[in-house]
C-alpha positions as a Markdown table, in Angstrom:
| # | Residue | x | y | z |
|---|---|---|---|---|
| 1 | Unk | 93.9 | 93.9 | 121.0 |
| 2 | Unk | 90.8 | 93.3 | 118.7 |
| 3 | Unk | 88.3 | 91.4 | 119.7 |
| 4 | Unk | 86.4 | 88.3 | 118.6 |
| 5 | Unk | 84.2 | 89.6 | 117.0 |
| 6 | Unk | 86.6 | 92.0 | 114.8 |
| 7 | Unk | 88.5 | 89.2 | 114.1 |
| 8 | Unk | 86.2 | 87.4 | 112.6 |
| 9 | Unk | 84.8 | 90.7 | 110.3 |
| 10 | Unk | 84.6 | 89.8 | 106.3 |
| 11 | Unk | 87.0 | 91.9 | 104.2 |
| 12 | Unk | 83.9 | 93.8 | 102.9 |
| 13 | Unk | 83.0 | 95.3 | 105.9 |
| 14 | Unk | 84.3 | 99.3 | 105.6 |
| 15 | Unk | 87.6 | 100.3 | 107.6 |
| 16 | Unk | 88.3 | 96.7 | 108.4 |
| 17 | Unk | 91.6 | 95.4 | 107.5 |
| 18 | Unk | 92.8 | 91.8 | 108.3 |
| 19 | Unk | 95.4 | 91.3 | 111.3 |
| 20 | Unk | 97.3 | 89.4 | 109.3 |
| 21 | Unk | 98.1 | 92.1 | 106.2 |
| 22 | Unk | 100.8 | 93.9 | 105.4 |
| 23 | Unk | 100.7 | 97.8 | 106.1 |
| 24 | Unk | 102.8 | 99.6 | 103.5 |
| 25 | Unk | 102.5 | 103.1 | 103.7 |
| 26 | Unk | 103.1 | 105.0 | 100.1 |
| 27 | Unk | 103.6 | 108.4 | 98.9 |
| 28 | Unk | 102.4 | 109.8 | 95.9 |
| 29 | Unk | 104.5 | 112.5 | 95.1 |
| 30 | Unk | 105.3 | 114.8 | 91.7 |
| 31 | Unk | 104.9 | 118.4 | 90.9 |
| 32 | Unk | 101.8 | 120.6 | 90.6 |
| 33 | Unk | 99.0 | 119.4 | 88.6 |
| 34 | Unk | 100.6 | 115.8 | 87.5 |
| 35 | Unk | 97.7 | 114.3 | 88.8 |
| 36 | Unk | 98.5 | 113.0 | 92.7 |
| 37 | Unk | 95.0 | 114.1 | 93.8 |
| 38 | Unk | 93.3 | 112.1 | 90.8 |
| 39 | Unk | 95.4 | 109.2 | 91.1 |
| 40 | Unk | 94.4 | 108.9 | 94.7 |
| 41 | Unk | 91.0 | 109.2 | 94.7 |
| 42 | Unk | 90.7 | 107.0 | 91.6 |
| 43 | Unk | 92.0 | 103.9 | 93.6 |
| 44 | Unk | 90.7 | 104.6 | 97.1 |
| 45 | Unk | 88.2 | 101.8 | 98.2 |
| 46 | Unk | 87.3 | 104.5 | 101.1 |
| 47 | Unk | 86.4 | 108.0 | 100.7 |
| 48 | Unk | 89.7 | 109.9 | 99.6 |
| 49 | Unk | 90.6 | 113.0 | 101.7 |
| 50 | Unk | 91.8 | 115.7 | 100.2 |
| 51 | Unk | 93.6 | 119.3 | 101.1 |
| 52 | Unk | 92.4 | 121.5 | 98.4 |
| 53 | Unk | 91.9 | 125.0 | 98.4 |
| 54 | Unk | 91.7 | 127.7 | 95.5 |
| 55 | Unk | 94.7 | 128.8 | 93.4 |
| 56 | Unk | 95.9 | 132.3 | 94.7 |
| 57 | Unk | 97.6 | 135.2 | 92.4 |
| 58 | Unk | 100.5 | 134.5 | 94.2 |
| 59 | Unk | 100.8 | 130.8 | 93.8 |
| 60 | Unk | 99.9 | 131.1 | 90.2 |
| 61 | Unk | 103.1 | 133.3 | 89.6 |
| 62 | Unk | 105.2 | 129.7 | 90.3 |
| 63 | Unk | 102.5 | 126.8 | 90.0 |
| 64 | Unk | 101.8 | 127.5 | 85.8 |
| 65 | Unk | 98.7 | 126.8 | 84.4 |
| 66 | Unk | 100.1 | 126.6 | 81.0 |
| 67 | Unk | 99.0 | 122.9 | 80.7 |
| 68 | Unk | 96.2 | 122.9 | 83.4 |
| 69 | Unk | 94.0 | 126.1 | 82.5 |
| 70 | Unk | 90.8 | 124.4 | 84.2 |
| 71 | Unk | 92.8 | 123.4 | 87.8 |
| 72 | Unk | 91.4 | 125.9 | 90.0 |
| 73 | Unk | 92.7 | 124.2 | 93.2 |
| 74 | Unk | 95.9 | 122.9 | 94.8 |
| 75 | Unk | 96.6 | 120.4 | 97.7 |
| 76 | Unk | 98.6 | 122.1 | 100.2 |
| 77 | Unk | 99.1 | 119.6 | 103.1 |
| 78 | Unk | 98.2 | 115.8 | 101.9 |
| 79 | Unk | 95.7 | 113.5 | 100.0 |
| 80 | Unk | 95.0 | 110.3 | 102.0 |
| 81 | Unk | 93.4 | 107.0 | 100.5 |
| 82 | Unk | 93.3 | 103.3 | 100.8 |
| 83 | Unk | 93.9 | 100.2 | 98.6 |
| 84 | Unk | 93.8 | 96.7 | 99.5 |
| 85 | Unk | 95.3 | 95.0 | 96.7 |
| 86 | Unk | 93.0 | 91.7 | 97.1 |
| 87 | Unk | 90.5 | 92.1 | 99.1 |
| 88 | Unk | 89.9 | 88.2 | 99.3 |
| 89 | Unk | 92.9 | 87.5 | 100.4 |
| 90 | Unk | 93.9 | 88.6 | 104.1 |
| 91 | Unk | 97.5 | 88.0 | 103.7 |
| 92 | Unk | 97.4 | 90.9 | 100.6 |
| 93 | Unk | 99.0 | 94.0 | 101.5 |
| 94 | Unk | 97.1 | 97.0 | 102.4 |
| 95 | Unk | 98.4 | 100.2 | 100.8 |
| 96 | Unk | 98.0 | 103.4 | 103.2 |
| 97 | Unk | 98.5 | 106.2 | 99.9 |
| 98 | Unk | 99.3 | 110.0 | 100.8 |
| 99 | Unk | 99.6 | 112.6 | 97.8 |
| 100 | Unk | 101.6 | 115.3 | 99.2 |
| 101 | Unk | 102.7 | 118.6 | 97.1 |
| 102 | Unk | 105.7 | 118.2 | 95.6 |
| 103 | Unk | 107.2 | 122.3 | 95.3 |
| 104 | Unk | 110.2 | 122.7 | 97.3 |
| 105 | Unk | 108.4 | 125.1 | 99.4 |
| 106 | Unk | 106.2 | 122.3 | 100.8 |
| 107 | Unk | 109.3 | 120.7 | 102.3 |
| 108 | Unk | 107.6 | 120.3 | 106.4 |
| 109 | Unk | 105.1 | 118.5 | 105.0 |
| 110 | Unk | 107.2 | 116.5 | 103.3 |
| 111 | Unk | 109.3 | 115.6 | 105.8 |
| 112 | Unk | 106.2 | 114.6 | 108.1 |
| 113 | Unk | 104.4 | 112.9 | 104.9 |
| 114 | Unk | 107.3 | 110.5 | 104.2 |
| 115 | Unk | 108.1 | 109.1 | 107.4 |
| 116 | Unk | 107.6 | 105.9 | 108.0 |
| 117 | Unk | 107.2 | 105.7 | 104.2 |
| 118 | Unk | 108.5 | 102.5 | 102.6 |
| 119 | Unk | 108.0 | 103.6 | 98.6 |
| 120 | Unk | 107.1 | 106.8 | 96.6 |
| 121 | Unk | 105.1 | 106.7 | 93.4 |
| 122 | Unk | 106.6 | 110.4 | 91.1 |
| 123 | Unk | 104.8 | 110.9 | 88.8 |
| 124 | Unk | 105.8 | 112.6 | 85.8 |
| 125 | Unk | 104.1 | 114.8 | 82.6 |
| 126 | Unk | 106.0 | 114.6 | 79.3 |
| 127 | Unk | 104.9 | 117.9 | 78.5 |
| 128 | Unk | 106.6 | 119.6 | 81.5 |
| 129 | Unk | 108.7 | 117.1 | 83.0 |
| 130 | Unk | 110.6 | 119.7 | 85.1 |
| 131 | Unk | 107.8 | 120.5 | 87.2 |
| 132 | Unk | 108.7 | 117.0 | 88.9 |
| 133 | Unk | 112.6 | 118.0 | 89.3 |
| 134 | Unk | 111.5 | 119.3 | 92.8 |
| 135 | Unk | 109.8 | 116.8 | 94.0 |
| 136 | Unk | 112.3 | 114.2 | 92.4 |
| 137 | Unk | 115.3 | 116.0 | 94.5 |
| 138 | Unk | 112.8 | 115.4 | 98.1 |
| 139 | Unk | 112.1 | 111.6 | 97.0 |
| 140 | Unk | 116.1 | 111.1 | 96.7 |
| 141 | Unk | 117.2 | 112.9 | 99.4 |
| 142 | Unk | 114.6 | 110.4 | 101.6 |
| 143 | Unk | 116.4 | 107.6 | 100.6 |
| 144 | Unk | 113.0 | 105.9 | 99.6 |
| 145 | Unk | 113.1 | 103.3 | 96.7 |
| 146 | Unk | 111.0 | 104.7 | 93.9 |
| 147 | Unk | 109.4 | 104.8 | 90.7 |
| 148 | Unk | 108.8 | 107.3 | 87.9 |
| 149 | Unk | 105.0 | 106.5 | 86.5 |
| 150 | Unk | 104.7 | 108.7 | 83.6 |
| 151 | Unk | 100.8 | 110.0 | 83.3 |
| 152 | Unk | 100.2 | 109.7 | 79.8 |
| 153 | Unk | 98.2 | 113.1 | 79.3 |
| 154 | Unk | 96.1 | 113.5 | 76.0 |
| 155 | Unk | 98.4 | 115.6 | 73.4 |
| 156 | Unk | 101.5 | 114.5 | 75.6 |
| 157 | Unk | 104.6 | 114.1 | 73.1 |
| 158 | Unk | 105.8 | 110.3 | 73.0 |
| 159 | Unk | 109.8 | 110.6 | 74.2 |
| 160 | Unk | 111.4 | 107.2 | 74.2 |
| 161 | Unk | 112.2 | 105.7 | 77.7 |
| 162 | Unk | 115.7 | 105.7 | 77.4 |
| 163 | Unk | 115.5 | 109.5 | 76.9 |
| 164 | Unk | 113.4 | 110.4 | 79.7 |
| 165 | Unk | 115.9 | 108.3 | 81.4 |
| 166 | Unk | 118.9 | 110.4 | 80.7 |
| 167 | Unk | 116.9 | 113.5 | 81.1 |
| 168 | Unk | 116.4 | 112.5 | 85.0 |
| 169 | Unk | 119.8 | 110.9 | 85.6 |
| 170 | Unk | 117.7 | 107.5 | 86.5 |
| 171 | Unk | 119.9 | 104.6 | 88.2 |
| 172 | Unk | 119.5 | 101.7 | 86.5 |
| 173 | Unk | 117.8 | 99.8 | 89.7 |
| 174 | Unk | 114.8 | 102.8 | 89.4 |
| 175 | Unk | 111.2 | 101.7 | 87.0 |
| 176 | Unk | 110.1 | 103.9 | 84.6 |
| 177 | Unk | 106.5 | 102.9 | 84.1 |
| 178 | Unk | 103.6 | 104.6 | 81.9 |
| 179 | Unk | 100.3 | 104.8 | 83.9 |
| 180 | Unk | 96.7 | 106.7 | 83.3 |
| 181 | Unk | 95.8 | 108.5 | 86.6 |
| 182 | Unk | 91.9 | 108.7 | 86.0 |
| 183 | Unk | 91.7 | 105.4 | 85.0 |
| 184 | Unk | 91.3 | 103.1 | 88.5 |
| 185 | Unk | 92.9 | 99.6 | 86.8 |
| 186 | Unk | 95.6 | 101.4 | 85.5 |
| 187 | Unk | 96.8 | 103.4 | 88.9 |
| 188 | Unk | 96.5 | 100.1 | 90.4 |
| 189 | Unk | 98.9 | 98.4 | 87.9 |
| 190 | Unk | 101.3 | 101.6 | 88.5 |
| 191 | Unk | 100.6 | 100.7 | 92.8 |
| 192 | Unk | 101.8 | 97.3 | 92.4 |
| 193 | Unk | 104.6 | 97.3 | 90.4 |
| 194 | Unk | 105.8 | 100.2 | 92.9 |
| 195 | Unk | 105.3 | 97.3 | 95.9 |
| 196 | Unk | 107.0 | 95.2 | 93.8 |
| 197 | Unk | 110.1 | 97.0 | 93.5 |
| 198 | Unk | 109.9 | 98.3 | 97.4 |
| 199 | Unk | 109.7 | 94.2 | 98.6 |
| 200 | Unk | 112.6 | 93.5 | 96.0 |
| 201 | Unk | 114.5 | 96.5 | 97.5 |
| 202 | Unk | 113.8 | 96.4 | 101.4 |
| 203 | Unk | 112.0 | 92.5 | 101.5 |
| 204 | Unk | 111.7 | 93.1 | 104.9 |
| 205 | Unk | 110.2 | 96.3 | 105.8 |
| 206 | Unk | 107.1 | 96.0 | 103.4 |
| 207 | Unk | 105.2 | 94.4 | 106.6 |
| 208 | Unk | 104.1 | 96.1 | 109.8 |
């Protein structure tokens, strides 16, 4: 139980979160180099952690750098960061964000990633969409509500909606959004309109 004097912290003191917020847990998933690992540490209000370490020989045989050239790294367990979506509000929900790989071969931490999870954010490049089909297949076989946020890369080719639709076999019921990883307003916007869609899904399990 927390004690007076937590309770009565401000919402600006770091780590504290109000009693009285909504905990909604999110994964950020998608294939390699989509821009999970950006997108989390450009919304963080804490210090994002992050499970980097350097590209091998081997892992460069499957994870192509056609499109990437200067990634040097890949996360190979989880990214971890925190949003509270109004921070003068107590009642706002806190997001708990966790960027996990999305290759097949990443499947245990997967499945320990996306437990308890009540949405997934996939996140998609136009200029290689397949390197998402992977991570697309664990997001649908979890049964989470999602929604495809399409990182608009520089020299990305524009593909109407409805085409990137059909390409991925989308339900009706799914959001396709359009979202800038590096920019912090613009992952936010992406964040909430995935809370959104998880509250209008499952009202009742976006609380703790």
């Amino acid at each position: 139980m927390a004690s007076a004097t937590s309770r009565t912290q401000p919402p600006s003191v770091p780590g504290y979160v109000p009693e009285e917020a909504p905990l909604v847990k999110i994964v950020v998933a998608g294939g390699f180099g989509v821009g999970k690992t950006t997108m989390v540490a450009s919304v963080s209000e804490m210090r994002s952690l992050h499970t980097e370490q350097p590209l091998t020989a081997v892992s460069a045989s499957v994870d192509l750098l056609d499109y990437t050239p200067e990634k040097t790294t890949t996360t190979v367990a989880t990214d971890f960061g925190r949003l509270t979506l109004d921070p003068h509000d107590p009642t706002a929900p806190v997001l708990y964000l966790f960027g996990t790989p999305g290759q097949e071969r990443f499947q245990s931490v997967w499945d320990d990633v996306a437990y308890g999870a009540h949405g997934a954010l996939l996140l998609l490049d136009l200029r290689r969409p397949a390197a998402s089909f992977e991570a697309m297949d664990l997001v649908e076989r979890s049964g989470l509500p999602y929604v495809v946020a399409v990182n608009e890369f520089p020299g990305a080719p524009y593909i109407e909606d409805s085409a990137v639709r059909a390409r991925l076999d989308l339900s009706g019921e799914t959001p396709l959004i359009h979202f800038n990883a590096r920019d912090r307003n613009s992952s936010i916007d992406a964040l909430i309109q995935l809370v959104e869609h998880v509250m209008t899904t499952y009202p009742r399990d976006a609380a703790r």
